[in-house]
Short mmCIF file of the C-alpha atoms (twelve columns), coordinates in Angstrom:
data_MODEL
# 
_entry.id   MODEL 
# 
loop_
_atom_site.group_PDB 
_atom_site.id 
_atom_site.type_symbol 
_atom_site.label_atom_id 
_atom_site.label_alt_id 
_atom_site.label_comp_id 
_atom_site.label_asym_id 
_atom_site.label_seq_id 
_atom_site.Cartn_x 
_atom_site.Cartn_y 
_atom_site.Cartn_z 
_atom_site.pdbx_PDB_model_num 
ATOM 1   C CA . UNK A 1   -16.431 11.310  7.194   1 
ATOM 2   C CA . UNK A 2   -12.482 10.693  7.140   1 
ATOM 3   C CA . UNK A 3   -10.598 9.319   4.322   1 
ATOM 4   C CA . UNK A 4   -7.291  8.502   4.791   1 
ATOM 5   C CA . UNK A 5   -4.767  7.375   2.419   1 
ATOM 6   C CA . UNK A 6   -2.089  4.827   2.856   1 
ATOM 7   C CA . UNK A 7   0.776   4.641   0.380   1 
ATOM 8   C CA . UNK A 8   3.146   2.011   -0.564  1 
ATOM 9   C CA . UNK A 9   6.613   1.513   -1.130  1 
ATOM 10  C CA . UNK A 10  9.241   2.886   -2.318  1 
ATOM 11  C CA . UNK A 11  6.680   5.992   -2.035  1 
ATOM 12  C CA . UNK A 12  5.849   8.724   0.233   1 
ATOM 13  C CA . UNK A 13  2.286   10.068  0.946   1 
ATOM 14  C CA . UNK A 14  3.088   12.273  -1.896  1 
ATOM 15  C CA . UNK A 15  2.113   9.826   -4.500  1 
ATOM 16  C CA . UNK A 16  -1.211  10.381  -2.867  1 
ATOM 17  C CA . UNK A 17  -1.125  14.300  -4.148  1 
ATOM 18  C CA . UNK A 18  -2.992  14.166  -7.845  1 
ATOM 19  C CA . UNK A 19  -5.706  12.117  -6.346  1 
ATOM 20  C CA . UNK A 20  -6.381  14.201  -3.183  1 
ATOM 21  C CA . UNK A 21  -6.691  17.314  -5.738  1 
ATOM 22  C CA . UNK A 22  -9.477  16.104  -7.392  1 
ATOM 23  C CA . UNK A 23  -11.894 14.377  -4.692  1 
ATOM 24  C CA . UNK A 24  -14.468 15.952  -3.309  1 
ATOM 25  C CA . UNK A 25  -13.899 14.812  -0.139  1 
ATOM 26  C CA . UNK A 26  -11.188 16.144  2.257   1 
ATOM 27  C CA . UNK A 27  -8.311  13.498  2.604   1 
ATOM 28  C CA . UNK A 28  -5.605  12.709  4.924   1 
ATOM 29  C CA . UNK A 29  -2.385  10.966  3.634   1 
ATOM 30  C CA . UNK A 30  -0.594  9.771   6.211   1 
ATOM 31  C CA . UNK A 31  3.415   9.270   5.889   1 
ATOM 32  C CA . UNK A 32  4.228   5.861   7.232   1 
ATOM 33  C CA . UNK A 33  8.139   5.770   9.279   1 
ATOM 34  C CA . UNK A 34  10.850  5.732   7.306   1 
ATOM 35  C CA . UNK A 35  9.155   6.612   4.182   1 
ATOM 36  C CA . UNK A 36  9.803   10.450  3.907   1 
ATOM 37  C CA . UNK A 37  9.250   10.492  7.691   1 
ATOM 38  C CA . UNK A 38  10.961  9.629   10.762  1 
ATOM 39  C CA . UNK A 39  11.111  6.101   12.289  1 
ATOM 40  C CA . UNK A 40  10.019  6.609   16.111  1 
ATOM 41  C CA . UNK A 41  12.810  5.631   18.714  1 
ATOM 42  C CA . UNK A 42  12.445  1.891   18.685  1 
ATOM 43  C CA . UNK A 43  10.355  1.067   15.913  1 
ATOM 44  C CA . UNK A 44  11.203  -2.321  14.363  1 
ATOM 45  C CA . UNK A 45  10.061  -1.923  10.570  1 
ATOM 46  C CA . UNK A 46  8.514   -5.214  10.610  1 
ATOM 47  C CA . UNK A 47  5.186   -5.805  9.154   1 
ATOM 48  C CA . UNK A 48  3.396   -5.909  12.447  1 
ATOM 49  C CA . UNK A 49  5.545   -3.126  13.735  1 
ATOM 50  C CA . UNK A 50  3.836   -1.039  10.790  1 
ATOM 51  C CA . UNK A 51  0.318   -2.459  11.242  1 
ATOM 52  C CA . UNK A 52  0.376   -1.047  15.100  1 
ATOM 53  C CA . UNK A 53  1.570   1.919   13.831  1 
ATOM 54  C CA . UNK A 54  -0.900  2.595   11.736  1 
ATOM 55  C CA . UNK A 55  -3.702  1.243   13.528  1 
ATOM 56  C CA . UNK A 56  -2.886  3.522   16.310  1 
ATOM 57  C CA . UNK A 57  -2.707  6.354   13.760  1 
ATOM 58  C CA . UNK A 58  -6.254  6.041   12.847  1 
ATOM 59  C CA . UNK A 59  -7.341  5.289   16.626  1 
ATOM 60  C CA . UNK A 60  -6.650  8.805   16.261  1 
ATOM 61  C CA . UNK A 61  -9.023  10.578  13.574  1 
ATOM 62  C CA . UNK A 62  -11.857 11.267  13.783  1 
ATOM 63  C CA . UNK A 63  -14.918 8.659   12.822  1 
ATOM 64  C CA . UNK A 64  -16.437 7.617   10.320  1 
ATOM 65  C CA . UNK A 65  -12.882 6.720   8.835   1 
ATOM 66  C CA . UNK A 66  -12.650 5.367   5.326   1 
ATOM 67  C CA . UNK A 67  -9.617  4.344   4.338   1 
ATOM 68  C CA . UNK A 68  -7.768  3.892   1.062   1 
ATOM 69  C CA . UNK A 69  -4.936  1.543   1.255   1 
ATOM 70  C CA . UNK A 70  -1.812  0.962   -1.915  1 
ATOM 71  C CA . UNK A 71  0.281   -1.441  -2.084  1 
ATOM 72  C CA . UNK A 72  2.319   -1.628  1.570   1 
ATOM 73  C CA . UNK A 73  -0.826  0.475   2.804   1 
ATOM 74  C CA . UNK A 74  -2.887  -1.600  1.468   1 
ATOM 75  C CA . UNK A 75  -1.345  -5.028  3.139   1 
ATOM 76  C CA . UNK A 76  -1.904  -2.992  6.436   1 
ATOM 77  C CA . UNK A 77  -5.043  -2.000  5.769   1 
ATOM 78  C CA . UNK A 78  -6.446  -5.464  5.486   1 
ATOM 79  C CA . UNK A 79  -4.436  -6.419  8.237   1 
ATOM 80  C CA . UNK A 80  -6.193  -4.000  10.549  1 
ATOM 81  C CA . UNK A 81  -9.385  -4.074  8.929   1 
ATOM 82  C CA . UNK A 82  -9.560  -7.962  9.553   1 
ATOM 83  C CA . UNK A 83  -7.913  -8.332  12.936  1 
ATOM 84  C CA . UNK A 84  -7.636  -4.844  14.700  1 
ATOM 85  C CA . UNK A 85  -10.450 -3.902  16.718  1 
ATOM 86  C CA . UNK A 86  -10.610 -0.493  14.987  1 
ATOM 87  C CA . UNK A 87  -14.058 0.659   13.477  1 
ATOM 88  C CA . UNK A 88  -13.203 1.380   9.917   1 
ATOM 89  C CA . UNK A 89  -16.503 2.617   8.153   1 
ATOM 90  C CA . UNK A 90  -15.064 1.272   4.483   1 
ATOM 91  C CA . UNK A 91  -11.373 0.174   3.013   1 
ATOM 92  C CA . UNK A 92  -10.276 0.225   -0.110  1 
ATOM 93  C CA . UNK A 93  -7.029  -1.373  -1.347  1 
ATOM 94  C CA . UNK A 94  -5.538  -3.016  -4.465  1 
ATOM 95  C CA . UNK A 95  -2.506  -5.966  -4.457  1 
ATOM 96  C CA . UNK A 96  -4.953  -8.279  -2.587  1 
ATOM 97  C CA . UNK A 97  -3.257  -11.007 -4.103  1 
ATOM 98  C CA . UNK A 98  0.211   -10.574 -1.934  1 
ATOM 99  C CA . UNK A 99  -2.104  -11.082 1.587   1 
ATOM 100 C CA . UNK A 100 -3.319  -14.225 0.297   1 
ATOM 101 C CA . UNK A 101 -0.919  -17.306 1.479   1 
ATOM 102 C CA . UNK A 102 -0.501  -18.991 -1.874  1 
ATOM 103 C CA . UNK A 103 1.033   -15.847 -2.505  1 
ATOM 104 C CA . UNK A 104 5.308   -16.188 -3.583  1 
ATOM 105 C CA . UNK A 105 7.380   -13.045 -3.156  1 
ATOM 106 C CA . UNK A 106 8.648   -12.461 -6.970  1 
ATOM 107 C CA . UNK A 107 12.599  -12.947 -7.178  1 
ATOM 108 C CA . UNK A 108 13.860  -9.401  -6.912  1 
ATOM 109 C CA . UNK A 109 11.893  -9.328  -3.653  1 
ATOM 110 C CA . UNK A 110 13.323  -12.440 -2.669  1 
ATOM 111 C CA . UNK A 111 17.118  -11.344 -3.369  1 
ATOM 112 C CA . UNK A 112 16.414  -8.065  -0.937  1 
ATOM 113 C CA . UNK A 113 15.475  -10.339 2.047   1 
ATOM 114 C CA . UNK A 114 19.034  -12.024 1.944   1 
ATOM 115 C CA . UNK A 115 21.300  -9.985  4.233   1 
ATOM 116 C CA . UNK A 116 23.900  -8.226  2.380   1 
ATOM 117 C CA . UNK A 117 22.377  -8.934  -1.076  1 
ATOM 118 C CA . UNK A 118 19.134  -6.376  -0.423  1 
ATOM 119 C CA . UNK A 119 21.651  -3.712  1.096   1 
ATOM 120 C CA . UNK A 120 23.792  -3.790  -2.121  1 
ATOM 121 C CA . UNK A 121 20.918  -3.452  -4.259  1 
ATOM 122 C CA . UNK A 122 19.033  -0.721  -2.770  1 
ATOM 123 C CA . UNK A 123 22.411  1.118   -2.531  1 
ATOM 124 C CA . UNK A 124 22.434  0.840   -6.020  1 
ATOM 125 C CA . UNK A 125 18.983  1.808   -6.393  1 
ATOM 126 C CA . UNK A 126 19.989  5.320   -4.672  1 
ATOM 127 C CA . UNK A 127 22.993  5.709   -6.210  1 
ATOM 128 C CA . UNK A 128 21.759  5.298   -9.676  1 
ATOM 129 C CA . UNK A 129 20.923  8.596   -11.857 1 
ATOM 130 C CA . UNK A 130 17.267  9.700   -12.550 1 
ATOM 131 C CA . UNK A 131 16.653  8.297   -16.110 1 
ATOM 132 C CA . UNK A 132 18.438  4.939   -15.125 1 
ATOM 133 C CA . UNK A 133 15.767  2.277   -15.183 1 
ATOM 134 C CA . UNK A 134 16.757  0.967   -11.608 1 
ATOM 135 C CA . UNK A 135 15.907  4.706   -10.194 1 
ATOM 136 C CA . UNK A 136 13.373  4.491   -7.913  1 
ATOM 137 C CA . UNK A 137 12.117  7.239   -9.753  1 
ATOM 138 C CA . UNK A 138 11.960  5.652   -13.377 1 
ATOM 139 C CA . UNK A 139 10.063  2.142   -11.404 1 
ATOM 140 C CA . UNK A 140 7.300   4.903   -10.367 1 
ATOM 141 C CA . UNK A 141 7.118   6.018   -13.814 1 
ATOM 142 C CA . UNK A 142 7.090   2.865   -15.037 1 
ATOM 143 C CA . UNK A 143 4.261   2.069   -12.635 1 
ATOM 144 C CA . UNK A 144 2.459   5.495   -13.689 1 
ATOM 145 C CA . UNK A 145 3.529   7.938   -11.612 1 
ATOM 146 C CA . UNK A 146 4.179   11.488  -13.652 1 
ATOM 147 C CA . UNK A 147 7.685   12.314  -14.543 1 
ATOM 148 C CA . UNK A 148 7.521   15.752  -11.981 1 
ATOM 149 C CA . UNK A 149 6.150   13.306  -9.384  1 
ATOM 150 C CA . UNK A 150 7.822   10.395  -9.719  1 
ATOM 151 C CA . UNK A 151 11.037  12.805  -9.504  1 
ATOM 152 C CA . UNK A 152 10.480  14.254  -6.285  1 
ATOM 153 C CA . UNK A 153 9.083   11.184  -4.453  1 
ATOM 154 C CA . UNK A 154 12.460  8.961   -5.946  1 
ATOM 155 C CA . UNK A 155 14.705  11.932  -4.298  1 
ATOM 156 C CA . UNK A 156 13.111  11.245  -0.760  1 
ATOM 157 C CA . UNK A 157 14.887  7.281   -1.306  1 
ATOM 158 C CA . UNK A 158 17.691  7.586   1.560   1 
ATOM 159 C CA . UNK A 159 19.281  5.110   3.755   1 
ATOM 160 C CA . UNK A 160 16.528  5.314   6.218   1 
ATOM 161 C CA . UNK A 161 13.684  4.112   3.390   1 
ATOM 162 C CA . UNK A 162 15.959  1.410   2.144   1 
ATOM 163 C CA . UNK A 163 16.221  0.063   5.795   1 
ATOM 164 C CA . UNK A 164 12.506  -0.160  6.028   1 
ATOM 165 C CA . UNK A 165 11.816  -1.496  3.115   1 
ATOM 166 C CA . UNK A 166 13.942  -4.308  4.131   1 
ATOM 167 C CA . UNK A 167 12.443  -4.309  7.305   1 
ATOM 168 C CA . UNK A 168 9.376   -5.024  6.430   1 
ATOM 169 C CA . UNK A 169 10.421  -7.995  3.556   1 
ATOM 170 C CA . UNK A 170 12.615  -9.640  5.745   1 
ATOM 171 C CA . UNK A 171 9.964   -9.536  8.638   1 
ATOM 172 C CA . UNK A 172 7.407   -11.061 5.689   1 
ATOM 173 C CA . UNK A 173 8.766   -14.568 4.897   1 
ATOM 174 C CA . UNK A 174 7.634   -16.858 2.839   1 
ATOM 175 C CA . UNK A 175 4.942   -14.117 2.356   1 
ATOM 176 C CA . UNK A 176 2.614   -11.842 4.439   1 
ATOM 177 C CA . UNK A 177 -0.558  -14.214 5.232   1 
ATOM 178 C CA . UNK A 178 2.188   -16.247 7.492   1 
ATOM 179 C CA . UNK A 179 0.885   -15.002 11.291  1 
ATOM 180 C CA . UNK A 180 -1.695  -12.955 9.678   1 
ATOM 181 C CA . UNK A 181 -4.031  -15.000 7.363   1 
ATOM 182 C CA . UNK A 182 -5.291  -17.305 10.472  1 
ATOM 183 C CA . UNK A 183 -6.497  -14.390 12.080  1 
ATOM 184 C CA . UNK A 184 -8.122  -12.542 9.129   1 
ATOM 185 C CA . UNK A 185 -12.148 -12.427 8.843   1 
ATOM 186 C CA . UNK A 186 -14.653 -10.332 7.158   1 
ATOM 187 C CA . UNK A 187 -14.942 -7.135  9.866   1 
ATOM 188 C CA . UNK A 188 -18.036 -6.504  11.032  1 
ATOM 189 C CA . UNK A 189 -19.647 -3.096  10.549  1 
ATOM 190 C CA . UNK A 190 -16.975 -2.140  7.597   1 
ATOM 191 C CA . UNK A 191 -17.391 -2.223  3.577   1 
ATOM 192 C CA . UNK A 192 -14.563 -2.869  1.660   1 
ATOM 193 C CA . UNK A 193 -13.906 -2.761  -1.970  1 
ATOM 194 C CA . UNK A 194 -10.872 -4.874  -4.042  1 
ATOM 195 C CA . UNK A 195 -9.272  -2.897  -6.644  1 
ATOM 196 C CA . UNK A 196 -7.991  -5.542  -9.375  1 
ATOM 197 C CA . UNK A 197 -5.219  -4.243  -11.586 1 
ATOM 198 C CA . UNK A 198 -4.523  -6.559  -14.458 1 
ATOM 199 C CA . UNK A 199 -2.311  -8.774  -13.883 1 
ATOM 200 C CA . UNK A 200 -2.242  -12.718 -14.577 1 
ATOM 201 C CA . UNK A 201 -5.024  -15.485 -13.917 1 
ATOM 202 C CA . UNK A 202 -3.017  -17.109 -11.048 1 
ATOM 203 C CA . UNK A 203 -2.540  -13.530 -8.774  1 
ATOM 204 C CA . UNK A 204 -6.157  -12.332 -9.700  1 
ATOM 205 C CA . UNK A 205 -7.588  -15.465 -8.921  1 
ATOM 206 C CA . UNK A 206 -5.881  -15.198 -4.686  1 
ATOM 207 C CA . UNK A 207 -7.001  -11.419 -5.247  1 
ATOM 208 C CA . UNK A 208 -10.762 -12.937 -5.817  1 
ATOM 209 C CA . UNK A 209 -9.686  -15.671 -2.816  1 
ATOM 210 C CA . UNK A 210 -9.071  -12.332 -0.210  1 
ATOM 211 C CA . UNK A 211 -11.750 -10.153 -1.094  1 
ATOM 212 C CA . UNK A 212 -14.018 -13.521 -0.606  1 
ATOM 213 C CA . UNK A 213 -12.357 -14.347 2.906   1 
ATOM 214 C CA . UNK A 214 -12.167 -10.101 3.826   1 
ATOM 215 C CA . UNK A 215 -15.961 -10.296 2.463   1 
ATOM 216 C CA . UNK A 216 -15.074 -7.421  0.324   1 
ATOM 217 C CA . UNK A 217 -16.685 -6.546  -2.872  1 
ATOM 218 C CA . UNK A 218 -14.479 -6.214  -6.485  1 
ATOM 219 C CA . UNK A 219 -14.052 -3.644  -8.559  1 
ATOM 220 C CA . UNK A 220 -11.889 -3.639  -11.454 1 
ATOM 221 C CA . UNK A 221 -9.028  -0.886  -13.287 1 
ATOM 222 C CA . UNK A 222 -8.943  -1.918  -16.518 1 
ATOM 223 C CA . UNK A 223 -5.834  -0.542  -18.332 1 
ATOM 224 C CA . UNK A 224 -4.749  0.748   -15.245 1 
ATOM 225 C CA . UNK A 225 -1.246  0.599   -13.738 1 
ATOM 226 C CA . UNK A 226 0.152   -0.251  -10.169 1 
ATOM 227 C CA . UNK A 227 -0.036  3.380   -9.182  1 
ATOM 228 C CA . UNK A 228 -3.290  4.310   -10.395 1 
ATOM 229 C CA . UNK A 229 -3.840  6.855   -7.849  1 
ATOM 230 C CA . UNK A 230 -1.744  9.229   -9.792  1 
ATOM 231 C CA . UNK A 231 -2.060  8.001   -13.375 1 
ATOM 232 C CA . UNK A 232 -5.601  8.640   -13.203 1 
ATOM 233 C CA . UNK A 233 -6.587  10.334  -10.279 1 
ATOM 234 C CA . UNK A 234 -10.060 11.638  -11.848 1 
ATOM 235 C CA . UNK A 235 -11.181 7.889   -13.009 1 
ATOM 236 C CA . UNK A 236 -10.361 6.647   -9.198  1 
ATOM 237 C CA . UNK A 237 -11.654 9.641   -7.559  1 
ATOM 238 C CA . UNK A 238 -15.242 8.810   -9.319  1 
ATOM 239 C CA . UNK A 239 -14.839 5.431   -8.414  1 
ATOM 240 C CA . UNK A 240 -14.295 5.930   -4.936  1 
ATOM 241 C CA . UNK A 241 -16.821 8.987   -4.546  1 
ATOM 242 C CA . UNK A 242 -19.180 6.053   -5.975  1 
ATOM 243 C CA . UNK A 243 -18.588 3.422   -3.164  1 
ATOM 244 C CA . UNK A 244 -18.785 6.123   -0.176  1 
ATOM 245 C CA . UNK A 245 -22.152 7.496   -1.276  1 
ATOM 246 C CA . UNK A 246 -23.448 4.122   -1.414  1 
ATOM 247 C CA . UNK A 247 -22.273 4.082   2.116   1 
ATOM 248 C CA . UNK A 248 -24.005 7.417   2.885   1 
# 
């Protein structure tokens, strides 16, 4: 068995770290372009640029795959577990909500997919010091991350992550499902498990609407934050070790 883990953004695979220390599985984290890695010759950014990408990343490893997906990684995940014709063994992922098409983009979001108006911002998001609260590193703490990690991954935010980033907004308007939800169905051969986070009735409710259409079961992280992976790696590590051995 294969697990591979998908971060999000404004991340690297890094965020990945605390929880790969404590499972007893071996893990893969895989650094998606632009994030901490290099953007191939060509590559677009766009949503469906990033879903090829990865899908022909884990064409690549070694089955039975089970992937983990967070945030962007988890958007892709669904995306290929739902339309690719890649045999995933199980996926995992959390923001569920965001793939379904009710889904609306919240306003900062919206601001960075107007030309001119996202560059400015994320240049101020690099440009501002560590302790500012428009860091990239202080949103990660906010979000959970620990202060050491949160640090290092917010120093990896360059020019190239800020273009992807709005890459792959501008690529997603009005929202994600548009081009993708008519094509999504419960894959066949594949468990998959929806982490919900707690957030409002509204966004958990589409959350509940996605795992229903991905034919995904629900789990829920009470008290949990967005990056629960390294808030509290040992609580998700059990949780996950849980759904694979029911797989075994």
């Amino acid at each position: 068995m294969t697990v591979v883990l998908v971060h999000g953004l404004p991340e690297t695979k890094d965020v990945w770290n605390p929880l790969r220390e404590v499972l007893d599985r071996d893990a893969t984290a895989v650094a998606l372009p632009g994030f901490g890695a290099p953007r191939p010759e060509g590559f677009t950014g766009t949503k469906d640029a990033y879903a090829e990408w990865l899908g022909e990343a884990l064409e690549r490893v070694d089955p039975p795959v089970d992937v983990v997906g967070h945030d962007l990684g988890a958007l892709l995940t669904m995306r290929i577990a739902s339309a690719f014709d890649i045999p995933l063994r199980s996926w995992t992922v959390d923001v569920a909500a965001i793939f379904h098409p009710r889904f609306a983009w919240p306003d900062r979001v919206r601001r960075l997919q107007v030309p001119g108006v996202g560059e400015a911002m994320l240049r101020a998001v690099r440009e501002a010091r560590v302790d500012d609260p428009n860091s990239t590193a202080s949103r990660l703490m906010g979000a959970g991350v620990p202060r050491d990690l949160a640090q290092t991954i917010g120093a990896v935010h360059d020019e190239d992550m800020s273009r992807s980033i709005l890459d792959f907004y501008r690529s997603a308007i009005p929202n994600v499902a548009a081009g993708w939800w008519d094509d999504a169905r419960s894959p066949a051969g594949s468990r998959g498990l929806v982490f919900l986070l707690p957030d409002p009735p509204e966004i958990e409710s589409m959350s509940l609407g996605v795992a229903e259409r991905l034919g995904a079961g629900t789990l829920r992280l009470d008290n949990l934050n967005h990056c629960w992976m390294a808030e509290a790696p040992e609580i998700v590590a059990s949780l996950l070790e849980r759904f694979w051995s029911s797989l075994d």
